[in-house]
C-alpha positions as CSV (number, residue, x, y, z in Angstrom):
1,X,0.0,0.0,0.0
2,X,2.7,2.2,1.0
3,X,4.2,1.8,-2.6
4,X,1.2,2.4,-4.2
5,X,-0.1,5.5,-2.6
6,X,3.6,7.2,-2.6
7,X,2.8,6.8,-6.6
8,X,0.6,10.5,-6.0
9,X,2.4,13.4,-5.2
10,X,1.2,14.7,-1.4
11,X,2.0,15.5,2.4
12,X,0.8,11.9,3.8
13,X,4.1,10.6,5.3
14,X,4.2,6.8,4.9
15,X,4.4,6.6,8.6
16,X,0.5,7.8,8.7
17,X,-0.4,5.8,5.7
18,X,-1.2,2.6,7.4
19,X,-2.8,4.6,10.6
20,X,-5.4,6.3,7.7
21,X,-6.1,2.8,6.4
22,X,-7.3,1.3,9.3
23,X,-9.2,4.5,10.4
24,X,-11.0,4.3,6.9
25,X,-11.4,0.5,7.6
26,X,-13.8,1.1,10.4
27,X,-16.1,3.7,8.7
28,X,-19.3,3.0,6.9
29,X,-21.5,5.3,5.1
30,X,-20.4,8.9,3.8
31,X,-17.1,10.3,4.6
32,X,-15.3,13.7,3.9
33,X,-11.9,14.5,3.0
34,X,-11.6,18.6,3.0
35,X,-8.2,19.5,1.1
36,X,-7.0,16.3,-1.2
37,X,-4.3,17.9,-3.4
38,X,-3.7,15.1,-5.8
39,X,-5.3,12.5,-4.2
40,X,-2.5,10.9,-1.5
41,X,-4.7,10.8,1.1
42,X,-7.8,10.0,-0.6
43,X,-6.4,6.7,-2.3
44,X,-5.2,5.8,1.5
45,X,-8.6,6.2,2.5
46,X,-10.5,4.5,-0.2
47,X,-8.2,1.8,-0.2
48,X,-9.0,0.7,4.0
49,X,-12.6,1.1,3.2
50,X,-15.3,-1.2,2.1
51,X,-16.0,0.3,-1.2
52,X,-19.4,-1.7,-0.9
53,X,-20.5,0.5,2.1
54,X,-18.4,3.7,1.5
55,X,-18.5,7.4,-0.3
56,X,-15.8,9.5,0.0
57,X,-16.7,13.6,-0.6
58,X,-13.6,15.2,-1.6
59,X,-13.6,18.7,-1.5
60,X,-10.6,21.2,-2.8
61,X,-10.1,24.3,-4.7
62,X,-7.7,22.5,-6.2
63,X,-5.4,25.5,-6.2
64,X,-3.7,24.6,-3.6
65,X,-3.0,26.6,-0.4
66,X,-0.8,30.0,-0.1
67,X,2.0,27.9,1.3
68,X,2.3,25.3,-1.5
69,X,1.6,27.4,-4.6
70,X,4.9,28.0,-6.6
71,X,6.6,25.2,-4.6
72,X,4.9,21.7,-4.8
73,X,2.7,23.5,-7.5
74,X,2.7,26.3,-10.3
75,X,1.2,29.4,-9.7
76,X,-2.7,29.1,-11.5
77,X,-2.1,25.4,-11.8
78,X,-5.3,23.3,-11.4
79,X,-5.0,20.1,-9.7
80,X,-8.0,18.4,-10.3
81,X,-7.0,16.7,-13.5
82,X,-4.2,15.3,-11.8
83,X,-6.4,13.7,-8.8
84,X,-8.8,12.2,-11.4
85,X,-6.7,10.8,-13.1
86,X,-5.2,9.2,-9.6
87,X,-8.7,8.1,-8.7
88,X,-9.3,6.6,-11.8
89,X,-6.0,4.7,-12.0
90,X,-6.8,3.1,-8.7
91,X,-10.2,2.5,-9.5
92,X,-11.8,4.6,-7.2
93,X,-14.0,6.5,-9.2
94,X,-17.1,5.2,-8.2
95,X,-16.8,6.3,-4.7
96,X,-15.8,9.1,-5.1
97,X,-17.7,12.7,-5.3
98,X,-15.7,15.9,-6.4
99,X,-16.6,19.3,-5.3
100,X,-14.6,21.7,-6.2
101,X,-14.9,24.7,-3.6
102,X,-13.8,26.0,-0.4
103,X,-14.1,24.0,2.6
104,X,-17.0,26.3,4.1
105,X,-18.9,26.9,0.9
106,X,-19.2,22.9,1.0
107,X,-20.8,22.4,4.1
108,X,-23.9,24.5,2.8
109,X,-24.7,21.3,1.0
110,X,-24.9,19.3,3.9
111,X,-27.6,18.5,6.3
112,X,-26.7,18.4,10.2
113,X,-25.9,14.9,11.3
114,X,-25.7,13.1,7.7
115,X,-21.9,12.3,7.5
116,X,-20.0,9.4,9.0
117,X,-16.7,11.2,9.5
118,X,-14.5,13.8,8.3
119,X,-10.6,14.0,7.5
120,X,-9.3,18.2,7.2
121,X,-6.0,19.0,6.0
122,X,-6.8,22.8,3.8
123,X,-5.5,25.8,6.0
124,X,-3.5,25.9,8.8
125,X,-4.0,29.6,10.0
126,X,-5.5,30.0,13.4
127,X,-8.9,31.6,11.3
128,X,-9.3,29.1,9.0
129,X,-9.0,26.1,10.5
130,X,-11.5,27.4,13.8
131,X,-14.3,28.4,10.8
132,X,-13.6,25.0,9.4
133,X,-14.0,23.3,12.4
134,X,-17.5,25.1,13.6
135,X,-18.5,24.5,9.8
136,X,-17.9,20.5,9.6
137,X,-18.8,19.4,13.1
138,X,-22.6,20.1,13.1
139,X,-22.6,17.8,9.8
140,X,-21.0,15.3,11.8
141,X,-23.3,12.7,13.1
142,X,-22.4,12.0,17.0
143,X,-19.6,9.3,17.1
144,X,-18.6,10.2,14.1
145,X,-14.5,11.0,13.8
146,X,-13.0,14.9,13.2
147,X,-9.1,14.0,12.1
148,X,-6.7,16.7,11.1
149,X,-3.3,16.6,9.4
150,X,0.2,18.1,10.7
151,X,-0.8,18.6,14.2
152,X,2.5,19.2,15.9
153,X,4.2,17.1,18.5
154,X,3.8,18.9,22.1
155,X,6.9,19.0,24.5
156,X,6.8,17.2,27.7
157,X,4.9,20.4,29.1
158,X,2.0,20.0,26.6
159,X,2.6,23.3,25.0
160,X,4.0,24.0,21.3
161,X,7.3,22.4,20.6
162,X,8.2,25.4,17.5
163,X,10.4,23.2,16.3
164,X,7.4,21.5,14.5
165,X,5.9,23.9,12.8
166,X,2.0,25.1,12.7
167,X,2.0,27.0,15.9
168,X,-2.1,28.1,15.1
169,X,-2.9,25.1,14.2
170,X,-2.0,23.6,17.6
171,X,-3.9,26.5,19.4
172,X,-7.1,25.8,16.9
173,X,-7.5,22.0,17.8
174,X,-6.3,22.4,21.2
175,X,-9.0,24.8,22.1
176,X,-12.1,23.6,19.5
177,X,-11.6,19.9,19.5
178,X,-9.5,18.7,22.6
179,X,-10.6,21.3,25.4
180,X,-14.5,21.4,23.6
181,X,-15.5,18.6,25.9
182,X,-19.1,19.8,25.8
183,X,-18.5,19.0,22.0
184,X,-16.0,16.2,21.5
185,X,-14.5,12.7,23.1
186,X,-11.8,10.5,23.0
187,X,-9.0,13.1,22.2
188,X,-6.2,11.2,20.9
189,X,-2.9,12.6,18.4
190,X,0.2,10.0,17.1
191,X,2.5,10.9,14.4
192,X,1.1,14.4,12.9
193,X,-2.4,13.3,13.3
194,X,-5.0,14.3,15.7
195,X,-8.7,14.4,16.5
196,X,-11.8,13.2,18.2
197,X,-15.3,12.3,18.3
198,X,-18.6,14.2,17.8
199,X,-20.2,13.8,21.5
């Protein structure tokens, strides 16, 4: 799998690959992945699930973000023909839905407590990522799973190591997922991912 999915250009370390896989192996029904790139994640995903009992919604720009244009990407380059055609090629197509807009402009298209989980890598500004979260979670039905990417590794203290990068996105999750008791259980972060459960 590992070899497979490092095929598609993306930020999904092989470390997390298998950790993805098994989290997509114990979801049924509608999923959402909020920022797929080229499609790393996505074919992780789809490839733990049981395609018989599984829809993945990808949503994306497919711009990418302010801190990968003109690096990982061209400046105006659209993505989405690339993740098609990486969907395609590992036959995914079929459970797969494309929307191609912003994170909160997609969750207008969502009743409250129809999805089965959700998987958000897009922004990692302090802003962002808190409007993303209050956005998703009502769509979330309770029990389902809130998972983010690049979640730093906290010193021995708990507080931001800055050697890992994504200071605001540390301070977003701490604050709207992990302290939001009154919102969330079962806190839990290993190796750049974190997240919880809808209460």
């Amino acid at each position: 799998l590992i070899e497979d999915v490092s095929q598609v250009h993306g930020f999904l370390c092989n470390y997390q690959i298998p950790i993805i896989w098994d989290l997509a192996s114990r979801i049924i029904g509608t999923f959402v992945e909020v920022g797929v790139f080229k499609g790393k994640t996505s074919w992780t995903i789809l490839s733990g699930a049981d395609l018989n009992r599984f829809k993945l919604i990808c949503v994306d720009p497919f711009y990418g973000s302010p801190e990968n244009r003109g690096v990982d990407i061209a400046e105006g380059e659209c993505t989405r023909p690339e993740f098609e055609f990486n969907i395609r090629n590992a036959g995914f197509e079929n459970n797969v839905e494309i929307l191609q807009m912003t994170s909160v402009e997609a969750t207008n298209l969502y009743s409250d407590n129809s999805l089965d989980g959700a998987f958000i890598d897009v922004l990692h500004d302090y802003d962002n990522l808190t409007a993303d979260i209050k956005a998703w979670y009502p769509k979330l039905k309770p029990g389902a799973p809130m998972i983010f990417h690049d979640y730093p590794q906290p010193k021995e203290n708990g507080e931001h190591d800055p050697t890992t990068g994504f200071p605001d996105l540390f301070r977003a999750l701490n604050e709207h997922v992990r302290d939001a008791t009154d919102k969330f259980d079962g806190w839990g972060y290993v190796a750049g991912l974190a997240g919880s459960y809808k209460r």
